[in-house]
C-alpha positions as CSV (number, residue, x, y, z in Angstrom):
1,X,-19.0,106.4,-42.0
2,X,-20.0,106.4,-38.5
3,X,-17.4,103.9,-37.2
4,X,-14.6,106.3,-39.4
5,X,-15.7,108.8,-37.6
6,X,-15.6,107.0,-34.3
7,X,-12.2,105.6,-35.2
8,X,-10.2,107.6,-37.4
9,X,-9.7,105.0,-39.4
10,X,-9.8,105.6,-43.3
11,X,-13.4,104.7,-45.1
12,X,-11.0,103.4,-48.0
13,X,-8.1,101.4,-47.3
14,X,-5.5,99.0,-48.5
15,X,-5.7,95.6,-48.2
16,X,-2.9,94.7,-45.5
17,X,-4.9,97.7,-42.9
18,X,-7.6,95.2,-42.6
19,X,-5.7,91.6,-43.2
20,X,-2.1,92.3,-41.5
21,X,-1.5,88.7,-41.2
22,X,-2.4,88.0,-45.2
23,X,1.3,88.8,-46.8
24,X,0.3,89.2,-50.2
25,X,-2.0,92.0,-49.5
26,X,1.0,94.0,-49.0
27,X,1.7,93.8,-52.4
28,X,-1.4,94.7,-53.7
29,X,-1.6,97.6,-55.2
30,X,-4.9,98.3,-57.0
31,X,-7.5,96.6,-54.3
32,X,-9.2,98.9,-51.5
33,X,-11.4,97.8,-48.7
34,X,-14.5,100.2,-48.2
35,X,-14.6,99.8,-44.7
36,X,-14.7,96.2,-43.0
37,X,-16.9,94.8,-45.4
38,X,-16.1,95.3,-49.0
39,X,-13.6,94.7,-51.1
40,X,-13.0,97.0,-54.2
41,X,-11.1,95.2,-57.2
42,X,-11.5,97.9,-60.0
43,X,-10.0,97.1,-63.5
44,X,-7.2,99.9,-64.3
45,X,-5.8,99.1,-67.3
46,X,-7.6,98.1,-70.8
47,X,-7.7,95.3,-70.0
48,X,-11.6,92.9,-69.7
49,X,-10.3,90.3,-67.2
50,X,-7.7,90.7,-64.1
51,X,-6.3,89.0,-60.8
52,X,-8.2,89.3,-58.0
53,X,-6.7,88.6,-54.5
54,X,-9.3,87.7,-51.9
55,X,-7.6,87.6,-48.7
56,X,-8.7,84.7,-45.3
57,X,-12.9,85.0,-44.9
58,X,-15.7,84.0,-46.6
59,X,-16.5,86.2,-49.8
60,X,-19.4,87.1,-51.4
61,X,-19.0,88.0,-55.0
62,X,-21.6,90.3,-55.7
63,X,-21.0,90.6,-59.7
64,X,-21.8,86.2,-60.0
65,X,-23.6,86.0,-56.6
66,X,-21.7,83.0,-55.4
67,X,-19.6,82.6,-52.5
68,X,-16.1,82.0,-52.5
69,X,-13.5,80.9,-49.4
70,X,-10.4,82.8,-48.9
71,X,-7.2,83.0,-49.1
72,X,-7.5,82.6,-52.9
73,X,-6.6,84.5,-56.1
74,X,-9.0,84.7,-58.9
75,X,-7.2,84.6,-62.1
76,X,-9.0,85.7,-65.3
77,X,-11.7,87.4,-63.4
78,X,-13.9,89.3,-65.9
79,X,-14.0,92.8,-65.4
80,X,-14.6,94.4,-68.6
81,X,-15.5,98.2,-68.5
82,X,-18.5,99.3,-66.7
83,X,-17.9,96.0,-64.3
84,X,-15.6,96.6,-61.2
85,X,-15.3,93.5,-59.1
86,X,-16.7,94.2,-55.6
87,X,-16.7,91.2,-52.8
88,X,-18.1,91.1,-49.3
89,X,-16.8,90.0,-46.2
90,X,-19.8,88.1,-44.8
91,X,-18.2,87.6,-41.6
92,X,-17.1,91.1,-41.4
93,X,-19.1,94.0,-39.2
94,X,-21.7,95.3,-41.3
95,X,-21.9,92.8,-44.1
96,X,-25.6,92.8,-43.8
97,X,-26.0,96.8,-44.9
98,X,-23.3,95.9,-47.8
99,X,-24.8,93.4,-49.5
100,X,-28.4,95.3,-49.1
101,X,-26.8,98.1,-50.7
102,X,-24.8,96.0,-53.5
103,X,-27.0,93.4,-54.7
104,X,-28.4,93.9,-57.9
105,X,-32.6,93.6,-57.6
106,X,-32.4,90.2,-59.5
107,X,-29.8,88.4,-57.0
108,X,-31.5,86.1,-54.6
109,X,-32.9,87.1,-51.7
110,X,-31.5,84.4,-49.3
111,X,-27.9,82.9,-49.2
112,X,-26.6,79.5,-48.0
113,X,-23.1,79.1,-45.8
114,X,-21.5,75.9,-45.3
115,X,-19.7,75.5,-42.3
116,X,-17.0,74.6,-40.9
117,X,-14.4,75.8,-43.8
118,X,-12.6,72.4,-44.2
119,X,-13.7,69.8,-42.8
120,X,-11.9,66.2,-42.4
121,X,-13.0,62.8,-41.0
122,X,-12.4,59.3,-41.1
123,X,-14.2,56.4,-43.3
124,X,-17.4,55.8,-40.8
125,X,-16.7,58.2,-38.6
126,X,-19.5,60.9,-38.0
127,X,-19.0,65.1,-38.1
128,X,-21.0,68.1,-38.0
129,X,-21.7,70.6,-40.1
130,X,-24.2,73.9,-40.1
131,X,-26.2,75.4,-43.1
132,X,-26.6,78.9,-42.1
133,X,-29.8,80.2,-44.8
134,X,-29.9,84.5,-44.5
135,X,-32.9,86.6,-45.7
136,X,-30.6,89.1,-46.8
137,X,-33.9,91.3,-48.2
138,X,-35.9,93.4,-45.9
139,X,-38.9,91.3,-46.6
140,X,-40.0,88.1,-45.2
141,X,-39.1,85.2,-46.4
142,X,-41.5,82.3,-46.6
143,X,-41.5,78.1,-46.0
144,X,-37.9,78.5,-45.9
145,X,-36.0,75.1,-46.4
146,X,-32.2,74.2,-46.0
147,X,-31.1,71.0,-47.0
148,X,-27.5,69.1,-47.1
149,X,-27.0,66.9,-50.3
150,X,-24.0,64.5,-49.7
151,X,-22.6,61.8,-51.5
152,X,-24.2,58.3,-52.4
153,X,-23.8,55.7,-49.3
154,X,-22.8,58.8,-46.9
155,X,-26.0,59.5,-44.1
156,X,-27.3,63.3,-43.4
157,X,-29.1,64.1,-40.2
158,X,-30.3,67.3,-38.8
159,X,-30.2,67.9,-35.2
160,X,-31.7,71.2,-35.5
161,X,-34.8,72.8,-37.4
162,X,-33.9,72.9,-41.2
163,X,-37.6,75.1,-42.4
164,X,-38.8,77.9,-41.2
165,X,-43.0,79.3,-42.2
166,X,-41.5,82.5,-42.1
167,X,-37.8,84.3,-42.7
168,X,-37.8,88.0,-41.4
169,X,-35.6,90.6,-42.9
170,X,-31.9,89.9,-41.5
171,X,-32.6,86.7,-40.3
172,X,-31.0,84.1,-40.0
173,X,-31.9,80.0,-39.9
174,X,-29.1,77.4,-38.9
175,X,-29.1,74.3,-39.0
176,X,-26.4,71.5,-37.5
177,X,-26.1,68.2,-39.4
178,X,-24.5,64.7,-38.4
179,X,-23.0,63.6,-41.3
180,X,-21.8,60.1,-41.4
181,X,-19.4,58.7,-44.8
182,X,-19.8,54.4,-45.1
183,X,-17.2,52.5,-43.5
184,X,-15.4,52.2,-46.8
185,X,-15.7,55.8,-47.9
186,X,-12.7,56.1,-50.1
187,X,-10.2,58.5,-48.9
188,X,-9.5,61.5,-50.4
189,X,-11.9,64.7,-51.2
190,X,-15.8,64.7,-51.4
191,X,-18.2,67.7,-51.9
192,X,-21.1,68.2,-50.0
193,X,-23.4,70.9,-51.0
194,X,-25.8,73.1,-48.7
195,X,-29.1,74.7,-50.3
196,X,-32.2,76.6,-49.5
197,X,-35.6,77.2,-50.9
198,X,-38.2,79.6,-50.4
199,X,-41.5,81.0,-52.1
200,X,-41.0,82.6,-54.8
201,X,-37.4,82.5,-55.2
202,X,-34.2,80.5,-56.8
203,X,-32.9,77.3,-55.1
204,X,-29.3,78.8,-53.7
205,X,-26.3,76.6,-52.7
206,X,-23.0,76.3,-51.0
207,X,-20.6,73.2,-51.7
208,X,-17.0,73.3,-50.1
209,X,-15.1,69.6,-49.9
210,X,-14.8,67.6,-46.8
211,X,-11.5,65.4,-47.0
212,X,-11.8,61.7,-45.7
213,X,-8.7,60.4,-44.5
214,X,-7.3,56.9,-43.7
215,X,-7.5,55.9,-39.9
216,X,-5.8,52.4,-39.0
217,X,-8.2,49.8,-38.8
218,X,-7.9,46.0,-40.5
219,X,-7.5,45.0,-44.3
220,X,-9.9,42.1,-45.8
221,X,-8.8,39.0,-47.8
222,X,-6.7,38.4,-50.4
223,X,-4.5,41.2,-47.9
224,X,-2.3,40.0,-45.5
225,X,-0.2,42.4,-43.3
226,X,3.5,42.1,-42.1
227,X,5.2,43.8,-39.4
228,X,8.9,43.9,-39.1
229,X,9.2,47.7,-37.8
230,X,7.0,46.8,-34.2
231,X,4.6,49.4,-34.5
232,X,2.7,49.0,-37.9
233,X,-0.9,50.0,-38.4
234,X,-2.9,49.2,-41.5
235,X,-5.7,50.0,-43.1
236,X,-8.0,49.8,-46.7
237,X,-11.1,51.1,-48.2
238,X,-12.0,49.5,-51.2
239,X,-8.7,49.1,-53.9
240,X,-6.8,51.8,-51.1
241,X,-4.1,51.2,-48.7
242,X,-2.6,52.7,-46.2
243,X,0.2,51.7,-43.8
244,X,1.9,53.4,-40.5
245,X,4.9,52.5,-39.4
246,X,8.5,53.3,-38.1
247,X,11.4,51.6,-38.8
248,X,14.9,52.2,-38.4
249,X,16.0,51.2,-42.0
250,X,14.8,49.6,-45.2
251,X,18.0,48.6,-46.5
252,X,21.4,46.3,-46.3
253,X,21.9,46.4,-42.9
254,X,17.7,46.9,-41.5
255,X,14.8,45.6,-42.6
256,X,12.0,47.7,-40.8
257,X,8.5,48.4,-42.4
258,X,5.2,47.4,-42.4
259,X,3.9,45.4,-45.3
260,X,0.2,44.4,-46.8
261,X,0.7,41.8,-49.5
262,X,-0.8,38.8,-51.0
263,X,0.3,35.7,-50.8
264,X,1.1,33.4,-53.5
265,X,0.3,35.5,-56.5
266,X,3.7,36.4,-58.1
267,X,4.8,34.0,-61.3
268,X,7.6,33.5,-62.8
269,X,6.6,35.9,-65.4
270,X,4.5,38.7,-63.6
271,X,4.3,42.6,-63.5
272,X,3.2,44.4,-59.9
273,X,1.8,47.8,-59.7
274,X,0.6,50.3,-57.3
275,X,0.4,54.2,-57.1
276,X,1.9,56.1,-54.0
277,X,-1.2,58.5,-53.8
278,X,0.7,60.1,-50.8
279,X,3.4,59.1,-48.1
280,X,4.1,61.2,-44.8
281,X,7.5,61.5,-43.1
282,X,9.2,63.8,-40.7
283,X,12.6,61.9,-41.9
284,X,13.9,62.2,-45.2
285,X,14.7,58.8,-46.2
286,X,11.2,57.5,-45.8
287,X,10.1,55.2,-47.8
288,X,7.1,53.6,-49.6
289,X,6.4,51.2,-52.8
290,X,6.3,47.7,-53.7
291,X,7.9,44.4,-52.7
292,X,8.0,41.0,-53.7
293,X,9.8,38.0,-52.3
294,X,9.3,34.4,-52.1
295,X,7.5,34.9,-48.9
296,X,7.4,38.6,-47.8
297,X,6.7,37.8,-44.2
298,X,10.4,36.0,-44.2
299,X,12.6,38.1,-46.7
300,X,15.3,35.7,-46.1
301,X,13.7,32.7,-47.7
302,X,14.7,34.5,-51.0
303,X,13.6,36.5,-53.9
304,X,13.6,39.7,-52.2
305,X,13.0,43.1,-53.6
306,X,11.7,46.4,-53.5
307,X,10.8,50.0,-55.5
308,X,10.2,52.4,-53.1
309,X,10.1,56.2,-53.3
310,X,11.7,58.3,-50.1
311,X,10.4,61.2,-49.0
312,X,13.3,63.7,-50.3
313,X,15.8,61.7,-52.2
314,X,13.8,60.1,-55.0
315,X,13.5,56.9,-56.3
316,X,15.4,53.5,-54.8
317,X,15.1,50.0,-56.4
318,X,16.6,47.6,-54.5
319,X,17.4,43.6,-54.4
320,X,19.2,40.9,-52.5
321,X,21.3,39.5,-54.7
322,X,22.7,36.8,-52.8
323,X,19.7,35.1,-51.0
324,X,20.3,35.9,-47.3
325,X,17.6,38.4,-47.0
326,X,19.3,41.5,-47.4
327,X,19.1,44.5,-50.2
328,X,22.5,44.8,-51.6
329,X,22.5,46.0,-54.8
330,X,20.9,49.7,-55.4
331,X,19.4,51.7,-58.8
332,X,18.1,55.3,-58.2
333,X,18.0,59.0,-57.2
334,X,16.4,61.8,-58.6
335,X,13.9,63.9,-57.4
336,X,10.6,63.1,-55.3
337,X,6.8,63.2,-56.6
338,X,3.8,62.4,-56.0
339,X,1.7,60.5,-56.8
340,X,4.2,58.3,-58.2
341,X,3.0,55.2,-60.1
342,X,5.7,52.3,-59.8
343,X,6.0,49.1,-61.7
344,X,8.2,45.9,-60.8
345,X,8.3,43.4,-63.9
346,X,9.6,39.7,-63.0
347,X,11.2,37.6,-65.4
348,X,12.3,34.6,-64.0
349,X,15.0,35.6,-61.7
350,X,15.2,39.4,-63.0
351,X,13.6,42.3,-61.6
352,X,12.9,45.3,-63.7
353,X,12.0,48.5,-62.3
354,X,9.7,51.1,-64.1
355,X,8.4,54.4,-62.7
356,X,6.2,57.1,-63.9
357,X,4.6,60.4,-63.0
358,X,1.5,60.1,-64.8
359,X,1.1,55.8,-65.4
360,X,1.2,56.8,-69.4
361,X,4.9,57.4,-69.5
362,X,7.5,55.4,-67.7
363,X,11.2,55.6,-67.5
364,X,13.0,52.7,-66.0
365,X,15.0,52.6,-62.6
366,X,17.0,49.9,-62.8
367,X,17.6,46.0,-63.2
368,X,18.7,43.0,-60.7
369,X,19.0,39.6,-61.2
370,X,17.8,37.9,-57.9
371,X,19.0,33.9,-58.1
372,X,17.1,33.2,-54.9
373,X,13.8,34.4,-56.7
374,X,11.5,30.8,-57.3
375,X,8.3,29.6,-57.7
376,X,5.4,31.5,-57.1
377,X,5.6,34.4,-54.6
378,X,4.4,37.2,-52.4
379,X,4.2,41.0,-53.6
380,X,2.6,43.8,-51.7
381,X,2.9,47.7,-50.6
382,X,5.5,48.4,-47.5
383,X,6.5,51.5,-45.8
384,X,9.4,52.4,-43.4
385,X,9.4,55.8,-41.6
386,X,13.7,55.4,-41.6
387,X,13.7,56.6,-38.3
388,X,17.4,55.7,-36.8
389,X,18.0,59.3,-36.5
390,X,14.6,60.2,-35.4
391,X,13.5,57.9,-32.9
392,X,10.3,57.3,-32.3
393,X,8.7,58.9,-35.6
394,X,6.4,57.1,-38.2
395,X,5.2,57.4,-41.6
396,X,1.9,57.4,-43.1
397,X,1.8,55.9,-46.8
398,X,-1.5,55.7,-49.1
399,X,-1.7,53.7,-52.0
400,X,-4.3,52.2,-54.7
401,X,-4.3,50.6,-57.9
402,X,-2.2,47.8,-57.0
403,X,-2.6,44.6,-58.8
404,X,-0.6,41.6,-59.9
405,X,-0.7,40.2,-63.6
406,X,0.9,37.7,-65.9
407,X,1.7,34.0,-64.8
């Protein structure tokens, strides 16, 4: 009231006067803020559940005391009568009055905030992060103690004081933490979850999900790597691969990737698979999937194929049909997904070509018969940014599950 009448500005508000930036608060027709700090999501109709829309900030939801990150729209949110859905901007300028006001007298008296909002590193590489614990009662709060929990095989530190004897009214007790995933942290999303305890009163938490992503380093035996595009980087954490590379082409008249493969593992009658968890690349055409050939690290020596997906134009299967090394026969098309699982089934001297969006289902892509294809072989995972129109860019591929069976 004080800053309204300070301001002019109206106690209650749309959404859009306090989030301009957020464009679906403009459409948003039954939310108010109530000031800064709270957002108002009554039910209007007869209905017990609705949408709410919570725009950037960190939330607290004072019905289910939890905390929730926005942007983010709560579907099937109960709010039966008698409930109206109320949310507070903890960042926001007086947060600390609203949630003293709001919280019902059984609600914890202390919160937990996990910061930053996203966090990302690489496999081994360390990061900080900061518990901030809040006495949001007016009493004191005492032997306060915050604590990270992380995943198994990932190290916690704290490089600031994590208890507290005593918590006053307001307060507030961070903590930073080094936190350090294993060398071979696989890539992809992990939760880590903040908490505090106190006399007297509930263990509380925050978890948000730090993402781990690839960063070139080396692959381990069976892997080998090839490198026809000049700038390929590799790297793998457990059964996943990654690849950077450029490459002009990875077609009839260029062969440009970067490759990681065994060697000698493909018989006569053998299936290869792999999942494309992601792939990354400014150009359209680029490419990532499987290859075999008699010896990958010389497609020319024969036997020479490959099931990639591009990064706009779907599926390509592709094989040298005449042993000099280059793809000259084509099956494909269709639109791009990911992840895409892909299957290359040898028989003899054909290739068959399966794809699938889900590895339960498959649909095939096409089949070459590949004379030059003999003995035992190579197969492996490849990538080619197709960058002869964008010079200089690269693609990022990420792939696990592959394998090699049959004989």
């Amino acid at each position: 009231m004080r800053q309204t009448l300070k301001t002019g500005d109206p106690i209650m508000r749309p959404l859009f006067f306090d989030f301009p930036k957020d464009q679906e608060s403009y459409t948003v027709s039954d939310e108010w803020m109530l000031g800064p700090a709270v957002l108002a999501a009554p039910q209007l109709g007869d209905r017990a559940t609705r949408t709410v829309h919570l725009p950037a900030g960190v939330w607290y939801d004072v019905n289910h005391d939890t905390v929730i990150r926005g942007p983010k729209n709560l579907t099937g949110y109960g709010a039966p009568l008698g409930v109206t859905p109320a949310f507070v901007n903890l960042k926001a300028k007086g947060a600390d009055k609203a949630l003293r006001a709001l919280r019902g007298s059984d609600a914890p008296a202390a919160s937990v905030l996990l910061a930053p909002d996203a966090p990302e590193t690489g496999s081994g590489t360390p990061f900080e992060m900061t518990t901030t614990a809040v006495n949001w009662s007016s009493r004191p709060l005492k032997h306060v103690t915050a604590a990270l929990d992380v995943p198994d095989g990932w190290h916690a530190e704290a490089t600031a004081a994590s208890r507290a004897k005593s918590l006053a009214g307001g307060a507030a007790l961070t903590t930073k933490w080094t936190v350090t995933p294993p060398a071979d942290a696989r890539w992809g999303s992990h939760t880590l979850t903040g908490t505090v305890t106190y006399d007297g009163g509930p263990k509380v938490s925050d978890s948000l999900p730090v993402k781990v992503k690839p960063v070139p380093g080396t692959v381990s035996a069976p892997y080998r790597t090839a490198d026809t595009a000049g700038d390929a980087q590799f790297a793998q954490a457990g059964d996943q691969l990654a690849i950077w590379a450029g490459g002009q082409d990875l077609s009839g008249w260029k062969d440009e990737k970067g490759a990681v493969y065994e060697s000698g593992v493909l018989g006569e009658q053998s299936t290869v698979r792999a999942r494309i968890v992601s792939q990354d690349a400014v150009t359209p055409a680029g490419k990532a999937g499987i290859a075999v050939a008699n010896d990958l690290s010389a497609p020319e020596k024969g036997g020479y194929a490959v099931l990639v997906m591009t990064d706009k134009y779907g599926l390509e299967f592709m094989a040298d049909s005449d042993g000099d090394g280059g793809l000259d026969t084509w099956a494909g098309g269709g639109a791009t997904y990911h992840p895409a699982y892909l299957r290359l089934v040898r028989d003899g001297t054909t290739y068959t070509a399966y794809a699938s969006k889900d590895g339960t289902a498959w649909s095939t892509v096409g089949s070459a018969t590949v004379p030059s294809a003999s003995g035992t072989g190579d197969a492996g995972v490849i990538a080619s940014a197709v960058n002869a129109y964008y010079p200089g860019e690269r693609i990022q591929a990420v792939f696990d599950g592959f394998s090699v069976t049959g004989s």
